[in-house]
C-alpha positions as CSV (number, residue, x, y, z in Angstrom):
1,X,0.0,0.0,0.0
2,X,1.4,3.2,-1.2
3,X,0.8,6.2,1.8
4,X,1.4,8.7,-0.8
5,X,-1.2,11.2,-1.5
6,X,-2.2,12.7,-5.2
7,X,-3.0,16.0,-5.3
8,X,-3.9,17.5,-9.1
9,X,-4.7,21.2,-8.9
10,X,-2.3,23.9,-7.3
11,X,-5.1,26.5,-6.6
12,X,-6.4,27.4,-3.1
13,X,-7.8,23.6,-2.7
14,X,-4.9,21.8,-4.0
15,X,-2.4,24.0,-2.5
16,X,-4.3,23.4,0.8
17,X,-4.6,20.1,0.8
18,X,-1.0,19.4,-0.1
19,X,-0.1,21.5,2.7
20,X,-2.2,19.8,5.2
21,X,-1.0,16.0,3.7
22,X,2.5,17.1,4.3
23,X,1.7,18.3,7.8
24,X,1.1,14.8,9.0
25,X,4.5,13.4,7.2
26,X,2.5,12.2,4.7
27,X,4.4,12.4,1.3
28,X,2.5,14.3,-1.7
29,X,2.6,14.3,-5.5
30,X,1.4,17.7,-6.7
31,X,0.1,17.5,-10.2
32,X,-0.3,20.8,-12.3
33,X,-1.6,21.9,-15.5
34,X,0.3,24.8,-16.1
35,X,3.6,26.4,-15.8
36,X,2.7,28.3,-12.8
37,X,1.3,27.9,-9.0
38,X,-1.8,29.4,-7.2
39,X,-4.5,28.7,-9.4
40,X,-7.1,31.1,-10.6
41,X,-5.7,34.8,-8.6
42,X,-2.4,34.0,-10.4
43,X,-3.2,33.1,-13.7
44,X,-5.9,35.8,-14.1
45,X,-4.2,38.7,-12.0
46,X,-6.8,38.8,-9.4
47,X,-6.2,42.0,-7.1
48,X,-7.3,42.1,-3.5
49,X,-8.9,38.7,-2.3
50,X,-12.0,38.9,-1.0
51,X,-13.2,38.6,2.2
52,X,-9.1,39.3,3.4
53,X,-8.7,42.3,1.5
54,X,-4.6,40.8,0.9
55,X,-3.2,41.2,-2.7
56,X,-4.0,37.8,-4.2
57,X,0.1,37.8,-4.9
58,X,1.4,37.8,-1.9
59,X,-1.7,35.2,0.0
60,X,-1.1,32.6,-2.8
61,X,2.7,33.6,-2.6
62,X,2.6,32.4,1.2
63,X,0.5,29.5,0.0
64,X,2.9,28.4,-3.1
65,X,6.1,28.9,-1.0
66,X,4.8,26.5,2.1
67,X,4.0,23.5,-0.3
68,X,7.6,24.1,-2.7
69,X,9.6,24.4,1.0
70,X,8.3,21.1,1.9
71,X,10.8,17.9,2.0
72,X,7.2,15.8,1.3
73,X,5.6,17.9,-1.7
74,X,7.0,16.6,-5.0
75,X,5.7,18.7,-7.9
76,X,5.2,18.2,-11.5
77,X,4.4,21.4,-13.5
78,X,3.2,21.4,-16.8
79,X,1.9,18.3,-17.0
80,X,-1.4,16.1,-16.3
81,X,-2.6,12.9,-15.5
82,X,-3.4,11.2,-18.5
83,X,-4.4,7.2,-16.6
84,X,-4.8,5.6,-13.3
85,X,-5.7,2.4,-12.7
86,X,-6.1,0.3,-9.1
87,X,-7.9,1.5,-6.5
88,X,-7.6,3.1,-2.7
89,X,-4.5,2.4,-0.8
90,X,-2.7,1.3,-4.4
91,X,-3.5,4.1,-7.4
92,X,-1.0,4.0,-10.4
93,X,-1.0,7.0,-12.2
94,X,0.6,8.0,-15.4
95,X,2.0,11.5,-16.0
96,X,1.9,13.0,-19.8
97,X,5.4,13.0,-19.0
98,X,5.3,9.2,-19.8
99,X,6.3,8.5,-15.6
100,X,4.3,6.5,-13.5
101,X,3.5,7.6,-9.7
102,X,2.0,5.5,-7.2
103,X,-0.3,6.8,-4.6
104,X,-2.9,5.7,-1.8
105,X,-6.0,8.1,-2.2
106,X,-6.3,10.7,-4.9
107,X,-7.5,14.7,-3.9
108,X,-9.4,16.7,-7.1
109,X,-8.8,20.2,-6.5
110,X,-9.2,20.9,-10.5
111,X,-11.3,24.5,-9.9
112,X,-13.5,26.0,-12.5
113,X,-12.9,28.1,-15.8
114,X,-14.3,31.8,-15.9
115,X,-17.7,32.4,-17.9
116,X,-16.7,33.6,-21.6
117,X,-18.5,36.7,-22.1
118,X,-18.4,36.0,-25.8
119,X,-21.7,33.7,-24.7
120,X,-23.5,36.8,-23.9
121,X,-23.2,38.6,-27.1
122,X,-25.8,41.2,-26.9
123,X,-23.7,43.1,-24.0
124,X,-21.6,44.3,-26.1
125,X,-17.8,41.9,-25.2
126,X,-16.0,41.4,-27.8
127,X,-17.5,44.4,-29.7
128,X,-17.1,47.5,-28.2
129,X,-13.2,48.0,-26.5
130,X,-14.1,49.6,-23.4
131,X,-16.4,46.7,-22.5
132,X,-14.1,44.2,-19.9
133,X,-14.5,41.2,-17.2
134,X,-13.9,41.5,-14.0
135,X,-11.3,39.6,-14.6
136,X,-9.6,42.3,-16.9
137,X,-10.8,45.2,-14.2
138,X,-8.9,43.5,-11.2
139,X,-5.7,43.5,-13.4
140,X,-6.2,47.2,-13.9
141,X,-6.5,47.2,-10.3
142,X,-3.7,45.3,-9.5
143,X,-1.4,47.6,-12.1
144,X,-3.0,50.7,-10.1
145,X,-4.9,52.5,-13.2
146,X,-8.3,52.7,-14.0
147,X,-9.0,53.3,-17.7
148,X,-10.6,53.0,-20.8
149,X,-9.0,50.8,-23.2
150,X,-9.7,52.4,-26.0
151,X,-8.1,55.5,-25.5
152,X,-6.3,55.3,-22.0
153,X,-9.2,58.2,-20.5
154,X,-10.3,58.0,-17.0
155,X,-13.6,56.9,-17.1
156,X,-16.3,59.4,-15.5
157,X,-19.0,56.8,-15.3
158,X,-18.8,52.7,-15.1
159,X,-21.4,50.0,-14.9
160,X,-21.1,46.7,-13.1
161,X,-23.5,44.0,-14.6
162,X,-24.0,41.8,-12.4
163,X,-24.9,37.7,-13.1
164,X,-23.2,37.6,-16.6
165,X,-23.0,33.5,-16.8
166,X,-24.8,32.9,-14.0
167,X,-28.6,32.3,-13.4
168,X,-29.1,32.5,-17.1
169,X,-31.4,29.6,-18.3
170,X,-31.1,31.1,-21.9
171,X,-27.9,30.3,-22.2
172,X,-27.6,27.0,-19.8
173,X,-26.7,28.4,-16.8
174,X,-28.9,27.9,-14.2
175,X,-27.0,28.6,-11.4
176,X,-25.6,31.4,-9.3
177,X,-21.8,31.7,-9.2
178,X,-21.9,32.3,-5.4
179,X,-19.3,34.9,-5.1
180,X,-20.0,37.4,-7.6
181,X,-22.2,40.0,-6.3
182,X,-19.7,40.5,-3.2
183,X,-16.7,40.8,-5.7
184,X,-18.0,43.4,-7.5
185,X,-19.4,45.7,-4.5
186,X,-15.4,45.3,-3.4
187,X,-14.4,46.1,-7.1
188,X,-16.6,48.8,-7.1
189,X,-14.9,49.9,-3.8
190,X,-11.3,49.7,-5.6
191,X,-12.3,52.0,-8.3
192,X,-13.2,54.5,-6.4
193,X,-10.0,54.3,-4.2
194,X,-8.2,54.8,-7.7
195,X,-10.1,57.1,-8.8
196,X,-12.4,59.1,-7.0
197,X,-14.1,61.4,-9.8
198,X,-15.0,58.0,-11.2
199,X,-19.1,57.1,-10.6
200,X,-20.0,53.2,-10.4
201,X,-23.1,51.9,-10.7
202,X,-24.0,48.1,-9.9
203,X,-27.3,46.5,-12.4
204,X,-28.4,43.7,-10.5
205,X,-31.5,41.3,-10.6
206,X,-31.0,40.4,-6.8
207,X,-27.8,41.1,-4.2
208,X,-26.6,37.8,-2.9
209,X,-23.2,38.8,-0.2
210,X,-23.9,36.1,2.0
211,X,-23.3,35.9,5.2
212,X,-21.1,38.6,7.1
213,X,-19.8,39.9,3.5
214,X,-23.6,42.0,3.6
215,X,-22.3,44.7,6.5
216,X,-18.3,44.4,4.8
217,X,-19.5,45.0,1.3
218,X,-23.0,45.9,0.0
219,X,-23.8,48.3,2.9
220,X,-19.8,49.7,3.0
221,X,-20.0,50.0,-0.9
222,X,-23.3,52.0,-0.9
223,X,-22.7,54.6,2.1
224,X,-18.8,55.2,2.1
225,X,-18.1,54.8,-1.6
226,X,-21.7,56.2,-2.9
227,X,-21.6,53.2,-5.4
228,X,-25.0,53.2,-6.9
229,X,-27.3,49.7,-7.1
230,X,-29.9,49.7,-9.7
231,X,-32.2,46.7,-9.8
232,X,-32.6,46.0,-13.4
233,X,-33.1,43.7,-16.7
234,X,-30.5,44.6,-18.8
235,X,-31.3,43.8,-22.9
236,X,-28.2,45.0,-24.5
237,X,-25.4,46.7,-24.2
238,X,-24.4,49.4,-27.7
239,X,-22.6,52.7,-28.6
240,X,-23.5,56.2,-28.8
241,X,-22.8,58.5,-31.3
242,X,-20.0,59.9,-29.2
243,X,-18.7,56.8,-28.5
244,X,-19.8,55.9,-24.8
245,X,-21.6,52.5,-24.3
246,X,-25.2,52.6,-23.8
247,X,-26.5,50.7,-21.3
248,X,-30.4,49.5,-22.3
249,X,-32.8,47.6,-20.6
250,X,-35.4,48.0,-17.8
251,X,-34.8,49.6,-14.5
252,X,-37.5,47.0,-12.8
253,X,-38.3,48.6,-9.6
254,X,-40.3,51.7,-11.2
255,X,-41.1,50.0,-14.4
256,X,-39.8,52.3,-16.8
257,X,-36.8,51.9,-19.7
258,X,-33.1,52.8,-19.2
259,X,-30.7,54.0,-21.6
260,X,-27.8,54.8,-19.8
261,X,-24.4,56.3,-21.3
262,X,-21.4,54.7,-19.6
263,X,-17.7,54.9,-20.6
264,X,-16.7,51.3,-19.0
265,X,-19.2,48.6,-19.0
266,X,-17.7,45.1,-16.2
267,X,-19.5,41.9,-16.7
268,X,-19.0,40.2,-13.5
269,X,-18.7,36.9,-14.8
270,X,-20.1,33.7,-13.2
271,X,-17.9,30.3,-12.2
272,X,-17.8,27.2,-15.4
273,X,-17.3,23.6,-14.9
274,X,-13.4,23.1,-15.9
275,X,-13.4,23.3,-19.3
276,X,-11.7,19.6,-18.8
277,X,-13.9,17.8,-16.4
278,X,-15.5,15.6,-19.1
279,X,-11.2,14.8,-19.3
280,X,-11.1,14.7,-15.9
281,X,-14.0,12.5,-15.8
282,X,-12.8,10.1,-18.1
283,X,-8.9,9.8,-16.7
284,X,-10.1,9.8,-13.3
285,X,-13.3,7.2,-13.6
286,X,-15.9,10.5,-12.0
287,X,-18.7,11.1,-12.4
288,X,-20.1,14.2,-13.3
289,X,-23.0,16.1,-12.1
290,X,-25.9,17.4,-14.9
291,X,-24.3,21.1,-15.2
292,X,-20.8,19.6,-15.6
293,X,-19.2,19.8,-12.1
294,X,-17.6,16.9,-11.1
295,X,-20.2,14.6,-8.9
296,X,-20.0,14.1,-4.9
297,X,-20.2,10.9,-3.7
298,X,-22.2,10.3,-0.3
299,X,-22.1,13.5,1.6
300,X,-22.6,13.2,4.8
301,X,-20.5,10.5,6.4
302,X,-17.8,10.2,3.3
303,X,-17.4,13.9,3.1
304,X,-15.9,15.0,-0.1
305,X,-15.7,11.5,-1.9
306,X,-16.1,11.7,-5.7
307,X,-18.2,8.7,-6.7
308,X,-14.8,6.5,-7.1
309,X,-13.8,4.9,-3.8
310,X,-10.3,6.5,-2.9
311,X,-10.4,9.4,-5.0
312,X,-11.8,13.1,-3.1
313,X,-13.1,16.3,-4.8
314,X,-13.4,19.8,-3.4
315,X,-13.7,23.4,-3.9
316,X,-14.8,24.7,-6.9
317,X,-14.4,21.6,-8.7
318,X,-18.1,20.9,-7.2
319,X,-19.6,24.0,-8.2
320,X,-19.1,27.6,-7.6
321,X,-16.9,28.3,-4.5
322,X,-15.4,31.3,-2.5
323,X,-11.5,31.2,-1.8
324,X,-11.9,31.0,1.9
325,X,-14.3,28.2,1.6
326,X,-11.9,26.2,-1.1
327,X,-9.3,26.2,1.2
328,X,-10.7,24.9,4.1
329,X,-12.0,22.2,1.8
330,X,-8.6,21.3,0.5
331,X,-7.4,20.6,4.3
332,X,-10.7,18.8,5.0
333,X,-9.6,16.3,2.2
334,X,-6.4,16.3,3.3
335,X,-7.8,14.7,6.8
336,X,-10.1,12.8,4.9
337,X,-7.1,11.0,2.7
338,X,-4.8,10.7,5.4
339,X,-7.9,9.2,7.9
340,X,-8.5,6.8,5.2
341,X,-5.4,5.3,4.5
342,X,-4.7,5.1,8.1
343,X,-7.2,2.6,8.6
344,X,-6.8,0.8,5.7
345,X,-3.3,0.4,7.2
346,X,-4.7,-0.5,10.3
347,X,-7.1,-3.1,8.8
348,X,-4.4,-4.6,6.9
349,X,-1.8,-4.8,10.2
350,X,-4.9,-6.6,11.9
C-alpha cells in the first residue's frame, strides 16, 4: 500500500490540501496543469482577495512557497494525469510525461474556468473595447490604473452588470456563481480608491453577499463609496454616437426603460465547470453532475468522496466556491485521505 497522496490542482484547494498532507509526514505528488502555481488569482491577476482584502500575490505567494519548502511535496508542473488504474491504498497513475507515480488516495482540487462573455453577445464583449470582465478590471487594479481601453481616458461613469454567466437559463446556466455580487461591491470599492471622480453603478437582478460579506461590502460599498445599485433587466449593451456604451434595458423597480451612457461597461462573470472535467471524468473514472461539475459521492459520512472509492473532490471543482471556503476544503480532504489510509493500514496490520 502506497501512503502517498495525489494531489492535481495547485489553486487554493490543491495547494491546501497538499499543505495539510505534508503536515502529518504524509508524502505528496502535486500535479499541475500549467507552468505556474496558485491557481485562478495568479493566472488571471486577481487584485485584492476577498473577504481578506490581501493582494491575491502575496496570499497565494505564502501559499505556493509552504508547499515548494516542503521535504514531502513533489511537484510536476506542466503536466497532467493522462491514466490511473487500481484503487484506494494502491493508485497507479501515469503523467503526460510518460512517468508512473504510485499513490494511496487521490485529492481533485481541478477548480473552475471563468464564464466567456463572448456567450453573452448582446452586452456588447467582444464588440465595443471599453467593455471588460472583472477579470480584466482586477488587473487594472492590481497595475493601479483605471482606464478605458480604447483611448487610456479615465472613465467618469462605469457599470457593473451583475450575473453575466450565471442564473441564465437562456444560455444553460442555471445557477448562481456564489461569489460574484460581493466581488464586485469590493471592485466597485477599488475603483473608487483609484479614482475618486470616477461614478460606479452596480445592475443587478438580486444582491446575494452572504453571510457577514452583507455589513463588509454591499452596505460599505453603498454609504462610504456612494456606489449606486440599480435593480434591473438589462437587454443590451451598444454605442452612442460619441462613443460611450449605452446601457439599455429595464430599471424594474419603477417600471420604466433605461438607456444609460457609460464609458466602461464590467461583466461580472459567473464560475464554469473546468473546461476539462469531461477529461477529468474520463482519466479519473468520476462522475459528473448534470451542469458539468464533477459529482459528490455520499455527503454526509464520506465527506468529499467523488463517486470512485479513494479518490476526493473539493472546492470549486463541485460547483461555484469562495477562496476562503476552497481552502478549508482542500485541508478537509487532506484529513479525509490521510484518515483513510490510516485505517486501511490498520485493517491490513490486523
Amino acid at each position: 500500500m502506497s501512503d502517498a497522496v495525489l494531489v492535481v490542482g495547485a489553486g487554493p484547494t490543491g495547494l491546501a490540501a497538499a499543505a495539510g498532507v505534508a503536515s502529518v509526514g504524509r508524502k505528496v505528488i502535486l500535479v499541475e496543469k500549467e507552468n505556474v502555481l496558485g491557481g485562478a488569482p495568479i493566472l488571471s491577476g486577481y487584485a485584492k482577495l476577498v473577504p481578506s482584502g490581501e493582494w491575491a500575490k502575496d496570499a497565494m505567494g505564502r501559499m505556493v512557497k509552504r508547499v515548494a519548502d516542503s521535504k514531502l511535496v513533489t511537484i510536476h508542473k506542466g503536466t497532467k494525469v493522462t491514466k490511473v488504474e487500481g484503487g484506494p491504498g494502491n493508485f497507479a497513475c501515469t503523467l503526460a510525461n510518460g512517468q508512473t507515480v504510485n499513490a494511496g488516495a487521490i485529492i481533485l482540487g481541478t477548480g473552475f474556468t471563468h464564464f466567456d462573455s463572448i456567450n453573452k453577445p448582446e452586452w456588447g464583449f467582444g464588440t465595443f473595447e471599453d467593455v471588460v470582465t472583472t477579470t480584466q478590471m482586477e488587473q487594472m487594479v492590481a497595475a493601479g490604473k483605471i482606464a478605458c481601453p480604447s483611448d487610456g481616458r479615465t472613465p467618469e461613469r462605469v457599470a457593473i452588470l451583475l450575473c453575466v454567466g450565471s442564473r441564465d437559463r437562456q444560455i444553460g446556466r442555471e445557477w448562481c456563481s456564489k461569489i460574484c455580487c460581493t466581488v464586485s461591491t469590493n471592485l466597485a470599492m477599488e475603483i473608487k480608491e483609484l479614482s475618486p471622480s470616477t461614478d460606479v453603478f452596480i445592475y443587478y437582478m438580486d444582491i446575494r453577499t452572504f453571510g457577514l460579506y452583507e455589513d463588509k461590502f454591499y452596505w460599505k460599498s453603498q454609504e462610504e463609496f456612494r456606489t449606486k445599485f440599480v435593480k434591473a433587466r438589462i437587454a443590451e449593451v451598444t454605442r452612442s454616437p460619441d462613443g460611450r456604451l449605452l446601457v439599455k434595458g429595464e430599471d424594474t423597480l419603477v417600471k420604466r426603460p433605461i438607456v444609460i451612457p457609460f464609458d466602461i461597461v464590467v461583466h461580472a462573470i459567473g464560475m464554469d465547470p473546468n473546461e476539462l472535467n469531461p477529461e477529468i471524468a474520463r482519466v479519473f473514472g468520476v462522475g459528473l453532475e448534470k451542469h458539468g461539475y464533477i459529482e459528490r459521492g455520499e455527503q454526509y459520512t464520506s465527506t468529499f468522496s467523488s463517486t470512485r472509492p479513494g479518490i476526493y473532490v473539493g472546492g470549486s471543482a463541485l460547483g461555484p466556491e469562495d477562496i476562503d471556503t476552497s481552502i478549508s476544503h482542500g485541508l478537509a480532504m487532506a484529513m479525509r485521505a490521510v484518515g483513510d489510509l490510516a485505517a486501511m493500514g490498520a485493517r491490513a496490520a490486523a
